[in-house]
RODO-2510 file (C-alpha; in nm, 4 decimals, decimal comma):
residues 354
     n   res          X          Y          Z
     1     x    -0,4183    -0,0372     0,2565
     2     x    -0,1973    -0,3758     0,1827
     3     x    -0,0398    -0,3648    -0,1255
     4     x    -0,0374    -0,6944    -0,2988
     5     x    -0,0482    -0,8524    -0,6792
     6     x    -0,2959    -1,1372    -0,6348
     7     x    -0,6692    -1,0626    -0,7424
     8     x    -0,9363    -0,7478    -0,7379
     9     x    -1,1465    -0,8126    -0,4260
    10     x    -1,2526    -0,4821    -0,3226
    11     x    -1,5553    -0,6138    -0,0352
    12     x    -1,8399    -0,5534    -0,3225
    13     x    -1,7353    -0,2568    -0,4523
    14     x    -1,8528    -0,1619    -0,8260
    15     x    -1,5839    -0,1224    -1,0372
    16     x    -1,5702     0,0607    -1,3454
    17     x    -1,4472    -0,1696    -1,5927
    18     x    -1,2339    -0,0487    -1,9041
    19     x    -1,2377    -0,3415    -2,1817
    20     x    -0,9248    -0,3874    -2,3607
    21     x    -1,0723    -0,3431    -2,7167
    22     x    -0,8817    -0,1350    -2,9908
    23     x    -1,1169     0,1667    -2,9721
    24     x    -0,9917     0,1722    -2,5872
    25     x    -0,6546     0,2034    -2,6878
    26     x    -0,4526     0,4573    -2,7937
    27     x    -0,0717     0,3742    -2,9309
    28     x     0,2305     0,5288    -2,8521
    29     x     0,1150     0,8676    -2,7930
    30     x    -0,0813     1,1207    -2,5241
    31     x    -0,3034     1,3318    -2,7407
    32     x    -0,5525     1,5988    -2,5195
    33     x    -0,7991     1,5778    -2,8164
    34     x    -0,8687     1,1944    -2,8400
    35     x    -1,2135     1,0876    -2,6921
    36     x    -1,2652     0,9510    -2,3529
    37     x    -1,3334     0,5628    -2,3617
    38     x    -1,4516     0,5590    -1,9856
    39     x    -1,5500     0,8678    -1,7638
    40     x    -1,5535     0,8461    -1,3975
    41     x    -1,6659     1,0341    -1,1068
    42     x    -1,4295     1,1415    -0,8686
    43     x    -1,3674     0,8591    -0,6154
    44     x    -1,4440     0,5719    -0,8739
    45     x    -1,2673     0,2893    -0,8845
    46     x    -1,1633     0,1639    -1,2375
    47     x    -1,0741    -0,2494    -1,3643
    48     x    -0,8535    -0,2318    -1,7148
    49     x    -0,5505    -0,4563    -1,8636
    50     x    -0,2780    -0,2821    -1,9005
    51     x    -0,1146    -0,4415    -2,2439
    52     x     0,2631    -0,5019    -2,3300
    53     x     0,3802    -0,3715    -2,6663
    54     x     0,6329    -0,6713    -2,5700
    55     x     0,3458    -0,9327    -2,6128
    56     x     0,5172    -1,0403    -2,9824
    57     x     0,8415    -1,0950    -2,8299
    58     x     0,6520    -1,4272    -2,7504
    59     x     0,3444    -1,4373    -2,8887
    60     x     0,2911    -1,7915    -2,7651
    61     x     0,3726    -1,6893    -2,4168
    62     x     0,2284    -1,3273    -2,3855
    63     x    -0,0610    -1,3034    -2,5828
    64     x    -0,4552    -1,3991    -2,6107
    65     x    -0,6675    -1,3432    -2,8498
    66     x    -0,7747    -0,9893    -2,7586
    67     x    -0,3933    -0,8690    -2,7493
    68     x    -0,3930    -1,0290    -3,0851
    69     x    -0,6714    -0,8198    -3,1971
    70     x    -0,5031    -0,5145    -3,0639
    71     x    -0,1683    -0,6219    -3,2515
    72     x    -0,3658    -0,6712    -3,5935
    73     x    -0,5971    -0,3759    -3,6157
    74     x    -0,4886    -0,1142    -3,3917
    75     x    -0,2298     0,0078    -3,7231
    76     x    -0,2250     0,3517    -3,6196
    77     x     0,0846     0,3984    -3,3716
    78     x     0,3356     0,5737    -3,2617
    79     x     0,5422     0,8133    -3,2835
    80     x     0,6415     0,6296    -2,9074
    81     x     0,5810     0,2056    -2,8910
    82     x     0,4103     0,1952    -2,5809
    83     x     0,0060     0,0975    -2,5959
    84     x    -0,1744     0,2934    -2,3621
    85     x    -0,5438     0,2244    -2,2792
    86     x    -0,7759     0,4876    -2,1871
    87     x    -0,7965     0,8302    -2,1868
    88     x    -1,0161     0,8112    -1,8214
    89     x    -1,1874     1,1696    -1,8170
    90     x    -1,2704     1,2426    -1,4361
    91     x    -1,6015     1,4461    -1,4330
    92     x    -1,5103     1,6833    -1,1606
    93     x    -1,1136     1,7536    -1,2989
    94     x    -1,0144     2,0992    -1,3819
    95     x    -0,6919     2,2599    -1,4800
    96     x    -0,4974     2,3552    -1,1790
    97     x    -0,6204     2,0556    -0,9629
    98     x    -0,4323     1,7300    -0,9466
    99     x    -0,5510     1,3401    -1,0009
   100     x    -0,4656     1,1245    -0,7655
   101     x    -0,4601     0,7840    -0,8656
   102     x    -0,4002     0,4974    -0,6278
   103     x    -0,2816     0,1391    -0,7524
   104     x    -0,4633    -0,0654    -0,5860
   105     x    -0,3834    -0,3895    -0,7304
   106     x    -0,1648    -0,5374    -1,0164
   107     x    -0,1634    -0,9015    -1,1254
   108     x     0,0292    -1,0423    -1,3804
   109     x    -0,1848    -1,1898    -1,6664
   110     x     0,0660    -1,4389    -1,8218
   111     x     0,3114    -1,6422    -1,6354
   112     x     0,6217    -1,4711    -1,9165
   113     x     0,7776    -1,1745    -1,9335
   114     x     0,9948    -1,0263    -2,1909
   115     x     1,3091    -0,8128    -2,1104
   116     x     1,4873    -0,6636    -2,4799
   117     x     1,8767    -0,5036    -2,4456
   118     x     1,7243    -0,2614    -2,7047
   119     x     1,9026    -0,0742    -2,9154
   120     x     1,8122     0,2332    -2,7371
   121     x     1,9776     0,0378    -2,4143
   122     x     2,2313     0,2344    -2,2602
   123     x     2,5303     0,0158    -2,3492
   124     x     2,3914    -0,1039    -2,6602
   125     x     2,7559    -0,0025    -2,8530
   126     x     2,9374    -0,2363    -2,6375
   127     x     2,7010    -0,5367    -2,7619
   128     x     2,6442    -0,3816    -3,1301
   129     x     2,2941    -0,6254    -3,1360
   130     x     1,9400    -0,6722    -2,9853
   131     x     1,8740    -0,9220    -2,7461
   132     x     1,5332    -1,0720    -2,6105
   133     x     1,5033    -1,2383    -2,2816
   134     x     1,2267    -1,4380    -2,2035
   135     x     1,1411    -1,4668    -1,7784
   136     x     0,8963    -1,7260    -1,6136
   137     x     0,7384    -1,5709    -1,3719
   138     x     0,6557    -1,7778    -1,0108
   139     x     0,3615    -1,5546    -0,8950
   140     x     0,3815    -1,7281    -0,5397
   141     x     0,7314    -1,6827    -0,4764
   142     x     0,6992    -1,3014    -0,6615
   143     x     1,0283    -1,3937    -0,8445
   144     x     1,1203    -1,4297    -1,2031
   145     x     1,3597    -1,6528    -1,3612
   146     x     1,5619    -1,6506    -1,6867
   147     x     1,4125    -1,9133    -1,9103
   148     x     1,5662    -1,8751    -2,2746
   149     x     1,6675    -1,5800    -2,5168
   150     x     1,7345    -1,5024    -2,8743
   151     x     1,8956    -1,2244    -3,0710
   152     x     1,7011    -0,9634    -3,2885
   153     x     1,8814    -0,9309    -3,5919
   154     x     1,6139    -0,8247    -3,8262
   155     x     1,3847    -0,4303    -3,8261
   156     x     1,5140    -0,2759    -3,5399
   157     x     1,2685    -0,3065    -3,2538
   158     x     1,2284     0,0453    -3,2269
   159     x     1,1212     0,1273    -3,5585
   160     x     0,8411    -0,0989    -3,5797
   161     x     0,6294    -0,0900    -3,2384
   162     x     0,4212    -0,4082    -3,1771
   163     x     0,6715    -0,6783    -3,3703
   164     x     0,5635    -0,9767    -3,3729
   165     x     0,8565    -1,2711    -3,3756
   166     x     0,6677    -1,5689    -3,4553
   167     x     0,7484    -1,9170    -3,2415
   168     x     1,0114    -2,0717    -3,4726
   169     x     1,1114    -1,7998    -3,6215
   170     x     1,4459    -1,7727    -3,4270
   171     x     1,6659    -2,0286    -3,2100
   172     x     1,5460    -1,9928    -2,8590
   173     x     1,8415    -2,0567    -2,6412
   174     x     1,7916    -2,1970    -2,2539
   175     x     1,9428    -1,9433    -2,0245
   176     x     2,2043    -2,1192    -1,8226
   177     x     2,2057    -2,0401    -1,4151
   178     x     1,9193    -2,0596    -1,1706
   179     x     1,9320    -1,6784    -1,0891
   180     x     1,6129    -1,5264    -0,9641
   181     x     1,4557    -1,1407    -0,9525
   182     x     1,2421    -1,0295    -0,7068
   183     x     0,9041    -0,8900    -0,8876
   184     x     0,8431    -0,5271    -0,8309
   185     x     0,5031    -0,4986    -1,0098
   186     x     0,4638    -0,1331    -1,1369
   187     x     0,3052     0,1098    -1,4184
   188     x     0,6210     0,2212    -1,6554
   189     x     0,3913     0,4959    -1,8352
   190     x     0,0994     0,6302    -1,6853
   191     x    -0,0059     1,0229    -1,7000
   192     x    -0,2526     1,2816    -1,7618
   193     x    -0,2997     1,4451    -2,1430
   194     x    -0,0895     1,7485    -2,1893
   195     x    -0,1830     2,1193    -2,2441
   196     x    -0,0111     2,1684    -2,4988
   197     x    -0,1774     2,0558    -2,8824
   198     x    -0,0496     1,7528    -3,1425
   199     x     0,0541     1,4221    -3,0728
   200     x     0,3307     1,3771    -2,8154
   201     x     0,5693     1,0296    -2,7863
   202     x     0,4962     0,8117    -2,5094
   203     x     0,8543     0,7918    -2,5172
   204     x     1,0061     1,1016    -2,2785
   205     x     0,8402     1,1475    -1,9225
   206     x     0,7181     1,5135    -1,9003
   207     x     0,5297     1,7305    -1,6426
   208     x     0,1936     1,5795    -1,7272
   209     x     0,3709     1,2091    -1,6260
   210     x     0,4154     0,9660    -1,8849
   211     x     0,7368     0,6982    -1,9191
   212     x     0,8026     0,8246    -1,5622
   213     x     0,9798     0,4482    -1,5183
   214     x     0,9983     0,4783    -1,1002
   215     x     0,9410     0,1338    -1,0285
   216     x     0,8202     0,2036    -0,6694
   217     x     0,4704     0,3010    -0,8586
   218     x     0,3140    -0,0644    -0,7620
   219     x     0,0803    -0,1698    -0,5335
   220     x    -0,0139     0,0655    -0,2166
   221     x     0,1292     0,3867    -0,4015
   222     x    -0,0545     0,6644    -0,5190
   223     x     0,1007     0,9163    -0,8565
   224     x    -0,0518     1,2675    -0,8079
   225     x    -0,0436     1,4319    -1,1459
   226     x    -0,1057     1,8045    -1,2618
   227     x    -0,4083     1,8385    -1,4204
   228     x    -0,3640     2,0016    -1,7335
   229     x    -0,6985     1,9788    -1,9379
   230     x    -1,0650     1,9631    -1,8093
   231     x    -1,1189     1,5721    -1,7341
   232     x    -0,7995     1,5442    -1,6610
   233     x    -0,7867     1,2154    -1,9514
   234     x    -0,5411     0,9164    -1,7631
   235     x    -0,4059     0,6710    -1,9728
   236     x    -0,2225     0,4272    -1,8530
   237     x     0,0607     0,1650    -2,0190
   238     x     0,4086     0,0035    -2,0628
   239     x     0,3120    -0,2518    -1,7761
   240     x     0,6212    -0,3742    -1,5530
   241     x     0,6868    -0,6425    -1,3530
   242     x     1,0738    -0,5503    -1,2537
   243     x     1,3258    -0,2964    -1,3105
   244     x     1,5983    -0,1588    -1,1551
   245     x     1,6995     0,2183    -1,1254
   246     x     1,8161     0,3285    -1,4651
   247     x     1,6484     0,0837    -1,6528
   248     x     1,9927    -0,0009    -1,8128
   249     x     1,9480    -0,2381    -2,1396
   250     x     1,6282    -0,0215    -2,2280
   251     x     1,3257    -0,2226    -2,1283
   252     x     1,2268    -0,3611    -1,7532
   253     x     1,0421    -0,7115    -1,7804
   254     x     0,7778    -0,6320    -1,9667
   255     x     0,4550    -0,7911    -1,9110
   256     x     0,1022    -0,7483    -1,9427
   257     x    -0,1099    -0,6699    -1,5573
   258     x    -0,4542    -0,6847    -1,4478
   259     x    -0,5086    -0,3581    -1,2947
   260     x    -0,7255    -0,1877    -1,0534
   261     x    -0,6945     0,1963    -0,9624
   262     x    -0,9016     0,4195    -0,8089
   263     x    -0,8890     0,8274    -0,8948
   264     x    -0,9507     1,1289    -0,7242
   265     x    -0,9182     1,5002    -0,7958
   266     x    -0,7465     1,6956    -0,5527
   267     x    -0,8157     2,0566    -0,5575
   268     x    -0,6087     2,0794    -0,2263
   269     x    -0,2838     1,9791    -0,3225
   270     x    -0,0943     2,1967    -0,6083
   271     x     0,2170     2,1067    -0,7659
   272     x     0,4201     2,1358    -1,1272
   273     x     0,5088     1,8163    -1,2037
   274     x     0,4721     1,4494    -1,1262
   275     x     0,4952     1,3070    -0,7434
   276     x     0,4675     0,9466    -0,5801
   277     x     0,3423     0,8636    -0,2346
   278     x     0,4664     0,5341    -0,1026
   279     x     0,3721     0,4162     0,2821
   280     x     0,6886     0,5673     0,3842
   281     x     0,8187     0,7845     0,1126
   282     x     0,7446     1,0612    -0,1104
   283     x     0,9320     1,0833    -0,4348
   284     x     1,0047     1,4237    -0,6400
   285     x     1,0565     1,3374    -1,0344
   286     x     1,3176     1,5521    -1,2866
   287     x     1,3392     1,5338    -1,6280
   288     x     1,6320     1,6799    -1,8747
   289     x     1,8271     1,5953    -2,2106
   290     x     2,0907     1,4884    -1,9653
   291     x     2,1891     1,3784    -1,6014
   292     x     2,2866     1,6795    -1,5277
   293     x     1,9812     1,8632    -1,6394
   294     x     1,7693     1,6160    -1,4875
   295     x     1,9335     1,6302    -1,1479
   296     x     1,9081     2,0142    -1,1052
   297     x     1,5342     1,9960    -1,2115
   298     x     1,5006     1,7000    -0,9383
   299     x     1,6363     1,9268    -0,6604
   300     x     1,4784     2,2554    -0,7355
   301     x     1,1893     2,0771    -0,7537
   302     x     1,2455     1,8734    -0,4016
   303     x     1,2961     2,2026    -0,2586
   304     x     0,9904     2,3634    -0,3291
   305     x     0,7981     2,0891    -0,2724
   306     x     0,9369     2,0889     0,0843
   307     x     0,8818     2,4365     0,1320
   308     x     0,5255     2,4327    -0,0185
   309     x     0,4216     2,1556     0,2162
   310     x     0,5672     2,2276     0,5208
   311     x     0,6425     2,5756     0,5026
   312     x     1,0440     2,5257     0,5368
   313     x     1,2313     2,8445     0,4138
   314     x     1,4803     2,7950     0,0767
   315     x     1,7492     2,7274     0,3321
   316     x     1,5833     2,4850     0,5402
   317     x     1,4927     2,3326     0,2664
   318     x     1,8056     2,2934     0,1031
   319     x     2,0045     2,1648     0,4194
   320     x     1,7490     1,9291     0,5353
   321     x     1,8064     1,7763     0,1687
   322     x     2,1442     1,7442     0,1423
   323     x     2,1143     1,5533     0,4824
   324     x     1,8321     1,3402     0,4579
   325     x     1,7018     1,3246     0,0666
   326     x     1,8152     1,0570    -0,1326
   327     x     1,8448     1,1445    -0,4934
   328     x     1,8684     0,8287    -0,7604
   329     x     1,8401     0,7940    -1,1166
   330     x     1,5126     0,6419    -1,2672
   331     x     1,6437     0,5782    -1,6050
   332     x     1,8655     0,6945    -1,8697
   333     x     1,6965     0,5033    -2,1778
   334     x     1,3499     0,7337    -2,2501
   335     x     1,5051     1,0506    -2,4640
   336     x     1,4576     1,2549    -2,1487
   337     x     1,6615     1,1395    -1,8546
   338     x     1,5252     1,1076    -1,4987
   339     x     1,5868     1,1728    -1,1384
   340     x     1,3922     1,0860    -0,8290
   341     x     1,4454     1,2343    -0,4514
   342     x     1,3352     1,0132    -0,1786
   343     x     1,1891     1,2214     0,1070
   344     x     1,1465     1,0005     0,4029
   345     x     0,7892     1,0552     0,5647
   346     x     0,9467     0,9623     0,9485
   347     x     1,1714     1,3431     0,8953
   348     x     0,8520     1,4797     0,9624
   349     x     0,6173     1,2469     1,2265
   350     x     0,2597     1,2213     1,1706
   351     x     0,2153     1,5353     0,9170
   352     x     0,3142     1,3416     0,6223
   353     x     0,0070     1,2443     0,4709
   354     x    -0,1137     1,4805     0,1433
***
């Protein structure tokens, strides 16, 4: 399939669609017991906005009037900011199976983004404020430019998910320079519910997916996830539309996408923890409290996925990656830190497709 951002022309295909409407919505959290607002069959193809809790950074530039709605009655969030929509429940998904999903196609709904150096950010003691950054975006070209920016001086961003900073409000200041970033349209948070009971954040990536924040999750890619409950229940947020590794300041460039995805449950393919399939690459996630942490889960993890798909031995495994398997981190802003290995499909010729 071509990967590509511009429209959801899939040759008269039904699509599911998922309305964005505040009982569609969940924010902030991944919950196993909240109620499915769509369920598919395996296979199914599935239309849904994917919604910014950004959109108030510029209300004018980032929201309608059904983000607005979500903004002013969805008042139960959190602990995490991010708004999710869904749960998706997949009929035929069990425990011990995995959901594919496939991104078919992202399109940016607004021609803004919004990028905050968040007091979360990684260097946020060398600045000692919050700053927001507001991006046109030149769909066309698939770049974004600096327009203006203003600092946050008031609640801290954080502590209040979906803030709303009101046009006027602050002194918008032109960015200076003509610098341009190539868009890399991609899903920040997307996962299946956890096992385990209560409310958890949408703020630390975990085994069931989540704030993964691997930016190669756009168009053309497909996230396997480890099913965890029956259904499966994908929700899907914290829309992207660039970010480097590391996700330094604390946000990408936030903006709201039209989505498409299609799902499938794979009862073939078995695996702990959260995995990306790119045309060329596949991509083994870690998690830990710290670099460290998250870099030993990363390679243990690389290791046995190598030797549970191709049937390497531990120390094939483990000198083929030190040769050829690219480790990087994904970010260091989301509570739990994250790795990624690159595994290059060309080390092993035409058996690389899961």
């Amino acid at each position: 399939m071509t990967p590509h951002v511009g429209g959801n022309e899939h040759s008269g295909e039904a699509l599911h669609q998922l309305s964005n409407i505040p009982r569609n919505i969940h924010w902030g959290y991944f919950d196993r017991t909240i109620e499915p607002a769509l369920t598919v069959e395996s296979g199914a193809t599935v239309h849904l906005e994917a919604i910014t809790h950004h959109a108030g950074d510029a209300p004018d530039l980032l929201m309608n009037q059904p983000i607005r709605q979500l903004f002013e009655e969805v008042r139960d969030r959190g602990p995490g900011p991010h708004i999710l929509t869904g749960p998706i429940a997949v009929e035929e998904a069990r425990p011990g199976d995995m959901l594919e999903v496939e991104i078919q196609s992202l399109r940016p709904l607004f021609g803004h983004g919004s990028n905050l150096a968040a007091n979360w950010g990684y260097l946020y003691r060398d600045f000692g404020k919050e700053r927001v950054t507001i991006w046109a975006i030149d769909q066309a070209a698939m770049t974004a430019r600096a327009e203006f920016a203003f600092d946050w001086t008031t609640t801290p961003m954080v502590s209040a998910p979906g803030t709303i900073v009101p046009p006027g409000s602050t002194e918008r200041v032109p960015v200076a320079g003509r610098f341009e970033v190539p868009l890399r349209p991609h899903l920040g948070t997307m996962g299946v519910a956890p096992a385990e009971p209560g409310r958890h954040s949408s703020v630390p990536p975990g085994d069931y997916g989540g704030n993964i924040d691997n930016w190669r999750a756009g168009p053309g890619t497909k996230m396997y996830y480890p099913i965890r409950v029956p259904g499966a229940l994908l929700s899907v947020g914290d829309p992207h539309l660039a970010q480097g590794d590391a996700e330094l300041s604390g946000t990408a460039l936030e903006a709201s996408l039209d989505v498409v995805l299609r799902v499938r449950v794979r009862k073939d393919l078995h695996f702990p923890a959260p995995l990306l399939e790119t045309p060329t690459h596949w991509y083994v996630h870690g998690f830990g409290d710290n670099l460290d942490a998250a870099m030993g889960s990363a390679a243990r993890r690389t290791l046995d996925f190598l030797q549970a798909m191709w049937g390497l031995s531990a120390d094939q495994a483990y000198s083929l990656t030190s040769l050829a398997v690219d480790f990087s981190v994904t970010q260091v802003v989301d509570q739990r830190l994250g790795v990624h290995a690159g595994i290059a499909k060309s080390l092993f010729g035409d058996e690389n497709a899961l």
